[in-house]
Steps between C-alpha positions, in 0.01 A plus 500: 500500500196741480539766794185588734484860442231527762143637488460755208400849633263535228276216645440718804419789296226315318368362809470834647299669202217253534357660801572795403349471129188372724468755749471746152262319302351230681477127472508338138394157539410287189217281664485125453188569255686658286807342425429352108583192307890542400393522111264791558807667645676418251304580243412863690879589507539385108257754389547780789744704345498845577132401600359605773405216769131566461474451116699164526311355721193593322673372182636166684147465635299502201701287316469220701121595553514482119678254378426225829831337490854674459557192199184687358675863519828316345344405256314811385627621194721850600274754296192365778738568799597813373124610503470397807779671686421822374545633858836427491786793407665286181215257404620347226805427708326345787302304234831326322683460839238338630470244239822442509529434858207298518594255205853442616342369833311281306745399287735394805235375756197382247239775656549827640528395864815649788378221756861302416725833636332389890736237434774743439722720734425828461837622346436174253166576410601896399759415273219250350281791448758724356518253195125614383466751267401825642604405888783707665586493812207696682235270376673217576530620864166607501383138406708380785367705730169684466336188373387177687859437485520734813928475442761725625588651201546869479309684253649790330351816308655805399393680793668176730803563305553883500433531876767187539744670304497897651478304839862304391339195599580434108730605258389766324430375158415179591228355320189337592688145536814663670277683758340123538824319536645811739205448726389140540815432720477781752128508580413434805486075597225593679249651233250269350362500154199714606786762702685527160178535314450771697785697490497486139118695538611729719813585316292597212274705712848677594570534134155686403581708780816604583751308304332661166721399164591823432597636809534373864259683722718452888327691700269318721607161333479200764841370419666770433730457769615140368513665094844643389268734262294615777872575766651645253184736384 
């Protein structure tokens, strides 16, 4: 017999940084317009790393403006892709991930299409993901949810993470699937995918801000008064 523990105070304490993260830096609303075709995310969080968000989408851009057809870019031999993603941080990395990641696709579904994971619960369709080569946990999430897939999946970067973990929302050393697995059950019933989309914005706007890597700036920080760092400060 599973007891009911009752509501988890760390589902209020989300739901009260949302306003507050928008009263500091605004509304961040990803229009309609502009969420993309799930393989373009994919393929923009396969060659992102330590990239930042303008280059990749440059780079995920002109590939497909390339190439015409993500079979095309799978096909590419890796030395071409590597040419073209000179924007990105490790090229040659982005270049052999990629073409990994694209031909296992086709090798399981025949062309390098995501339209079957609609058919998928969300949970389902992540652990799917998380079988292609180069695909962790953020971009999996981030296929789920900033794409067409509109899903409420909960995207997490480093800056998601860190601010998660000196709040004690999440453990302190847990990684970016722990600080996935930690969250997903206690945010709030009521957010949608868009509200969860946009918490993950704003908490990076926090964590360019405030919550810097090296050092937690307090003073003046919207949630401060919700953050174990920023009580005990």
């Amino acid at each position: 017999m599973q007891l009911d523990l009752g509501p988890d105070d760390r589902t209020d304490v989300l739901r009260r940084s949302q306003p507050a993260l928008i009263e500091r830096f605004g509304r961040i609303v990803r229009p309609p317009d502009k969420r993309r075709d799930p393989v373009w995310v994919l393929v923009h969080g396969v060659i992102g790393a330590q990239t930042k968000t303008a280059a990749s989408n440059a780079s995920t851009d002109a590939l497909i403006a390339e190439y015409g057809s993500w079979d095309a870019v799978a096909e590419a031999p890796v030395a071409d892709l590597e040419a073209r993603l000179q924007r990105q941080t490790f090229p040659s990395v982005a270049a052999k991930r990629l073409n990994q990641c694209l031909g296992a696709i086709i090798a399981e579904r025949g062309s390098v299409d995501l339209r079957h994971l609609s058919n998928y619960d969300t949970a389902e369709a992540i652990v799917w993901l998380e079988t292609l080569p180069g695909v962790a946990r953020k971009n999996a999430a981030g296929v789920m949810n900033a794409s067409t897939f509109n899903r409420r999946a909960m995207v997490i970067d480093g800056h998601h993470r860190r601010i998660m973990q000196r709040m004690g929302i999440v453990p302190a050393k847990a990684d970016t699937a722990k600080t996935y697995d930690a969250l997903m059950p206690i945010v709030p019933e009521e957010w949608s995918a868009a509200d969860m989309d946009e918490h993950h914005l704003l908490l990076k706007k926090l964590g360019q801000t405030h919550c810097r890597p090296r050092r937690a700036e307090c003073e003046g920080c919207p949630v401060r008064a919700d953050c174990e760092t920023g009580r005990n400060s």
